[in-house]
N, C-alpha and C positions, 0 to 999 in steps of 0.2 A: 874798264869802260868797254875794251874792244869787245871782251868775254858777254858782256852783259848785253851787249848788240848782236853778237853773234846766237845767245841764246834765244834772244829773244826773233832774231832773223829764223832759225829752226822752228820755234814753236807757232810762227806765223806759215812756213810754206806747209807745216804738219798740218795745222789747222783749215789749211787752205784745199791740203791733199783730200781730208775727212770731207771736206763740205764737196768737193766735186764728186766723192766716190757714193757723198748720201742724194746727191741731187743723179746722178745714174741710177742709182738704186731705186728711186723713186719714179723717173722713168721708164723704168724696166716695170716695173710694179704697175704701172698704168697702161704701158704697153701688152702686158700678158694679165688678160682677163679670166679672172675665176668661174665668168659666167654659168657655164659646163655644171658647176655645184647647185646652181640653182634651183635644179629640175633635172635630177639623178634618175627620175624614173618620169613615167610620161604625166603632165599636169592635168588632173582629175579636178572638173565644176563644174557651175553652169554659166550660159551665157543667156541672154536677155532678146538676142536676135531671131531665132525660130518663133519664136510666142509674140514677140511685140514689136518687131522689126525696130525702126527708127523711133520710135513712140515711147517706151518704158519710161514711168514715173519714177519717183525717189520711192512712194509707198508699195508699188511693186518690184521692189529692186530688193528695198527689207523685208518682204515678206517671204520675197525666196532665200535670202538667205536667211530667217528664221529656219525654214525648210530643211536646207544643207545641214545645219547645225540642230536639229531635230532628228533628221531621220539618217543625212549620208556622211557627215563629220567621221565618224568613229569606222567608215570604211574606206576614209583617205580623198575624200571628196574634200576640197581644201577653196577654189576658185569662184570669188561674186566676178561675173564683167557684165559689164556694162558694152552695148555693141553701139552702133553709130551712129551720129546726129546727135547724142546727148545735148549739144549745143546749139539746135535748131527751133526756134520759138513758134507756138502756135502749129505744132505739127497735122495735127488730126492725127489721121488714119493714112498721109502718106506714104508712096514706098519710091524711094530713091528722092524725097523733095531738096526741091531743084531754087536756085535764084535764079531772077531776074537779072535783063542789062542791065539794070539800076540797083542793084543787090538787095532786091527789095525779098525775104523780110531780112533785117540788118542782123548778122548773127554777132551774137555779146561776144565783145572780146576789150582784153585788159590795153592798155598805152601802147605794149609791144606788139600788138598784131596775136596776140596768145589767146584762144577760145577758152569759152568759160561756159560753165553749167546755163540751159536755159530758166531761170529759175520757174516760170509756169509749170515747169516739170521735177525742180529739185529747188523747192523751196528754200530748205538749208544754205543753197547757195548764195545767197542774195548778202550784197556787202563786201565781194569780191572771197567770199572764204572758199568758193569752188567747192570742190569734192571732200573736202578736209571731214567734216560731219558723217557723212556718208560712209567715209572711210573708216572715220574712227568705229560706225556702227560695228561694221562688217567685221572689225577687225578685235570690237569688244565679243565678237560670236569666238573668237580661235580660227576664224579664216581670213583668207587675205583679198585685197581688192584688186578687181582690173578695169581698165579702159581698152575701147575701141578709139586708132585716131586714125583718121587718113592722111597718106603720103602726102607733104609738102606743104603750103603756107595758104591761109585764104585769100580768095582773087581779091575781097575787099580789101583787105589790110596793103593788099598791091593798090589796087586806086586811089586809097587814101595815102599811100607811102610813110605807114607806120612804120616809126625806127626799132630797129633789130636791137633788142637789148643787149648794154657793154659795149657797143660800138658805136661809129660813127654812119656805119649805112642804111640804107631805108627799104622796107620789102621790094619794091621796085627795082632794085638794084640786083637785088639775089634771087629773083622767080625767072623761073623756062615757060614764059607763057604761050609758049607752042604743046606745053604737055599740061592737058585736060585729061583727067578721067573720063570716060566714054559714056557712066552710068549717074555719075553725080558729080555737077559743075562745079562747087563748093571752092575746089581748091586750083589752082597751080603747082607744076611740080616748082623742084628749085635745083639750080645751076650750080652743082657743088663745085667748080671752077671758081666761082665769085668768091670777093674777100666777101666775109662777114654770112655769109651759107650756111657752113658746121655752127656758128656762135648762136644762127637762128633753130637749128636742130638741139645744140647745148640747152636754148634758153627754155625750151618746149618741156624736154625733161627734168629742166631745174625745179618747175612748178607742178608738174605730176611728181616728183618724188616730196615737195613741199605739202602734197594732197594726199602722203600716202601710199599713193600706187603702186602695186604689188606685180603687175603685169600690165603689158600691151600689146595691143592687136594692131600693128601698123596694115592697111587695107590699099589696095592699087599701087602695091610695089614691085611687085615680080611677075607683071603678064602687060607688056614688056617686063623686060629685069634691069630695075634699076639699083645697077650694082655700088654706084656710087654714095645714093640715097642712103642704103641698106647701110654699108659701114660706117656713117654717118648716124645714124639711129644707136648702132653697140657704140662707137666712140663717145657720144652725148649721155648713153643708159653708165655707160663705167665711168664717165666725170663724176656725176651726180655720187656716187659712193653708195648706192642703194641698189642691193639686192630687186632688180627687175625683170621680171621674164619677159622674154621679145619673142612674139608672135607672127610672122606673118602670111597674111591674105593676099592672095595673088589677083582673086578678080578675073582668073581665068589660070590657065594650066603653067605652073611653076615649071623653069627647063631643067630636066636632070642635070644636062651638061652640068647647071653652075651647081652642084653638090657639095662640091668643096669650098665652097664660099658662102652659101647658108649655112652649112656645118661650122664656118670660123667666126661668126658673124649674131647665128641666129640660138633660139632654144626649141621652135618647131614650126615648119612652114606648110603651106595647106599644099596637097598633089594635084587637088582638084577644082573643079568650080566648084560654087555652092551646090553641097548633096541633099539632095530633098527626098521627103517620103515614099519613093516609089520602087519598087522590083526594076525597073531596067534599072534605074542610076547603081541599087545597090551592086548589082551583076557590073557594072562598069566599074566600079570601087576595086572589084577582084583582079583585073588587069594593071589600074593603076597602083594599088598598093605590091603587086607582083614588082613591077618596072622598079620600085622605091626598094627593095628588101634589101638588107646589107647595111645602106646609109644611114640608119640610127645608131645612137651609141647615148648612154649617159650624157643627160643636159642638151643632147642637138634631138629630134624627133621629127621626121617624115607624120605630116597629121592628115590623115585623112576622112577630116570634118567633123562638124557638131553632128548631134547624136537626136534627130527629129523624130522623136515617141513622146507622146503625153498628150496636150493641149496646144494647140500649132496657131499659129496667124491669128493671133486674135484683137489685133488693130493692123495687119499686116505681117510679112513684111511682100506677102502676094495679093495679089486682087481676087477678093471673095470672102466667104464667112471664115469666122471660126472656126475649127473641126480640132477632131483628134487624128492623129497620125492615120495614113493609111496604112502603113507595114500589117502584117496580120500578126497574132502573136507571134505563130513559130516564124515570119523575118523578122521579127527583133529580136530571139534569142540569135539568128543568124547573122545579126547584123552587128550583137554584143560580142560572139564568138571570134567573129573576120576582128573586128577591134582588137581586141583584148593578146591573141595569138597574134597581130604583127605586133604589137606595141604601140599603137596609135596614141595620142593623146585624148580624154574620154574628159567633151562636154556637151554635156545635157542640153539639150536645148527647147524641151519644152516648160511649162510654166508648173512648180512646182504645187503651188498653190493648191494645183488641181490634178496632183499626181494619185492615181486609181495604183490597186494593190500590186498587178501586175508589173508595173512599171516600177514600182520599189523593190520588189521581187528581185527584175534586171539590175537594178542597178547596187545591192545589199549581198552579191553571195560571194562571200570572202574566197571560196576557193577558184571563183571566175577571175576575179581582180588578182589575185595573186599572180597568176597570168601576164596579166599586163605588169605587176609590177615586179615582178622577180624570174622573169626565164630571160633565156639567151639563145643564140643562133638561130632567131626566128626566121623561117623561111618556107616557101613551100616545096612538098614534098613533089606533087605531082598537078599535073589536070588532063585527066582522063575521059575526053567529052564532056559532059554536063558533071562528073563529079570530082571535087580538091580536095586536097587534103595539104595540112602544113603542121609543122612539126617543128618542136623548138625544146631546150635542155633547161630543165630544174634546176637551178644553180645552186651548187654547192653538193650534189649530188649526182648518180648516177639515171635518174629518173626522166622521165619526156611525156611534153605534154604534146600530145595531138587531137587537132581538129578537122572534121571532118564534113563536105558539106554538100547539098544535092541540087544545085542551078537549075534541075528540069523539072518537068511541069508532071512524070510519072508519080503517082499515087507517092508509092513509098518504095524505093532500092536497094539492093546492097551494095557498100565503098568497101572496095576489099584492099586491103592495108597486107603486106608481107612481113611479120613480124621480124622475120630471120635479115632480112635486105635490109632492115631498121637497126640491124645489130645487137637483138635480143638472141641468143642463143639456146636459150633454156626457157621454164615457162614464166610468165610474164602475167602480173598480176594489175586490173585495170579498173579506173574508179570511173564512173561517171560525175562530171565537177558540178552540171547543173543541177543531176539529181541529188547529187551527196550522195551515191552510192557506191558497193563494192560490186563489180560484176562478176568477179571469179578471177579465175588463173585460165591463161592462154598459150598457147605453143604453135609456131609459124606462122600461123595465118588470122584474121581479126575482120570479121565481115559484117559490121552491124546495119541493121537496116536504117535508112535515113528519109525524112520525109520530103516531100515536093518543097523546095524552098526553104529546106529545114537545114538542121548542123546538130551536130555533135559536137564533147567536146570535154578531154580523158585524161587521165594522168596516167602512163605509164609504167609500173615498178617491177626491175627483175628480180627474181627470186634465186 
């Protein structure tokens, strides 16, 4: 009998050992996120916010990704999003639409305080199925879906004191109604101090991964930085068990200081304000992707912005007509080069729909993309008055790719590049990527001429 107790006393404290060391294990496994695997190289799509600001229907949402899956699929072009408002009824044509004291118009949301498709806009949605249809479109193409959401909870769902799903507390209880976005009133932030805070960010993701959602664009997080928010977003994105990429939009200029906290957190943050089609902004791009160089790496990515060529504003998201970009051609081959050579994250943002030859041209030449998705120690080399240059390694080889580019308003100049100060010692043989050409074999010195607002942009190989 004693034998029989005592075995049975060992197989009880063994089994007892097992179950603590699986429930740490477990812990530890939810603790350290794989996120990083998510988006190994920088995330390649389009978004919906250049072309149609707050407004994009459900039938322009699938016509571009027909688009994707027609023309940019098979060059790693992977991304539908959807940008912000989706949940805003009766939009028109506005940009930044706002509520009333009285939250008048009522934006749809589920028992929890949880926004939902407006269905005027995403028919599909109606019946509480959200984004589910949508999703599945996008994702019967071989691409994946995303959403745009803004930081924190909406101020109705605060007035009305809608319960925070799985708990016991009511929005009211867990919003910082001192913290309003400055551009769109929409929301409140939230006081991740309060009990039941994190369970209202959990509860957020529980039904974007129930829809699908493949990516998110969190908006008015990090200008201020709200650091708390932020690891509240990856804690909620790694409950859910679904592979999601976390995006975020600052709403204004992200602080380098916290680098190391969007790097633990995030999979790519914007450096700048929203980049629109003009020669000073892109000239500004060049200093702030400067400030950023280094802090990428597999899975976290420094992004500096959507990619404004095509067909722009055409319900918004500016006041005025429709147009097509202003960039001239040669600033968007300079403005796919500056991308491409830091590693930025590459989304389209005009409507494909109405994408002219050019503009497929950019965005289709497998040896430009390979750029962004296969170099290393991207950095710049120099900037010599009006002219950069930056330079980055082939990986897996001896090879380097450099770009080269002319900020001034001169005709056409030469960038004179030191071959030997680059570490070529011998002669040095160099392709052009955009034209798909070979230009010869070189020794010391590399002077190509470059146009007004133009770029180059080469493959390196010694001989």
């Amino acid at each position: 009998m004693k034998k029989t107790s005592l075995l049975l006393l060992t197989v009880f404290l063994i089994s007892g050992i097992a179950l603590i060391s699986c429930n740490v294990a477990q812990e530890e496994k939810t603790e350290t996120s794989d996120f990083e695997t998510w988006a190994e190289t920088p995330p390649m799509g389009w978004n919906s916010y250049d072309c149609f600001g707050a407004t994009v229907s459900e039938a322009e949402v699938k016509a571009n990704a027909d688009m994707v899956k027609a023309h940019l699929k098979d060059y790693g072009w992977e991304y539908v999003v959807i940008d912000y408002c989706w949940y805003y009824p009766n939009v028109g044509a506005l940009n930044n639409p706002p509520q009333t004291d009285d939250f008048q118009p009522s934006l749809p949301m589920d028992p929890y305080g949880r926004l939902q498709p407006a269905v005027d806009r995403f028919p599909a949605s109606a019946g509480g199925q959200g984004f589910r249809e949508l999703s599945d479109y996008v994702h019967s193409l071989g691409l994946k879906f995303g959403i745009h959401v803004m930081r924190g909870i909406p101020r109705e769902a605060v007035a009305k004191k809608m319960p925070v799903k799985g708990t016991t507390y009511t929005a009211d209880q867990i919003a910082d109604t001192t913290s309003i976005c400055n551009w769109l009133n929409l929301m409140y932030g939230i006081d991740m101090d309060k009990p039941g805070a994190q369970e209202y960010y959990n509860s957020i993701l529980e039904i974007y991964a129930e829809w699908g959602v493949d990516f998110i664009k969190v908006d008015d997080i990090s200008s201020p930085y709200s650091e708390k928010e932020i690891a509240a977003v990856r804690k909620a994105i790694d409950n859910t068990g679904r592979p999601i990429v976390l995006s975020l939009s600052p709403g204004n200029y992200v602080p380098i200081e916290m680098a190391g906290h969007l790097q633990e957190n995030a999979n790519m943050w914007r450096i700048s304000n929203d980049f629109w089609d003009n020669w000073e902004s892109l000239v500004r791009q060049f200093e702030l992707i400067h400030k950023w160089e280094g802090n990428g790496a597999p899975g976290r990515w420094p992004d500096a912005d959507m990619i404004p060529i095509g067909m722009l504003n055409i319900r918004g998201p500016h006041d005025g007509l429709p147009r097509r970009s202003n960039f001239t051609d040669v600033e968007k081959y300079t403005l796919m080069s500056l991308w491409c050579i830091c590693r930025s994250p590459l989304m389209y943002g005009g409507d494909l729909s109405r994408m002219r030859p050019i503009e497929l041209k950019l965005l289709t030449n497998r040896e430009v993309l390979d750029v962004n998705k296969n170099s290393s120690g991207n950095r710049q080399l120099f900037r010599h008055g009006e002219h950069v240059a930056w330079i980055a390694e082939v990986s897996g080889s001896g090879d380097r790719y450099l770009a080269l580019f002319n900020l001034g308003e001169d005709a056409e100049t030469p960038v004179h590049v030191s071959l030997s100060e680059l570490g070529f010692d011998e002669k040095v043989a160099i392709r052009d990527l955009w034209k798909k050409s070979d230009l010869g074999e070189f020794e010391q010195d590399f002077s190509p001429l470059v146009h007004s607002h133009g770029s180059k942009l080469y493959k390196l190989s010694p001989r």
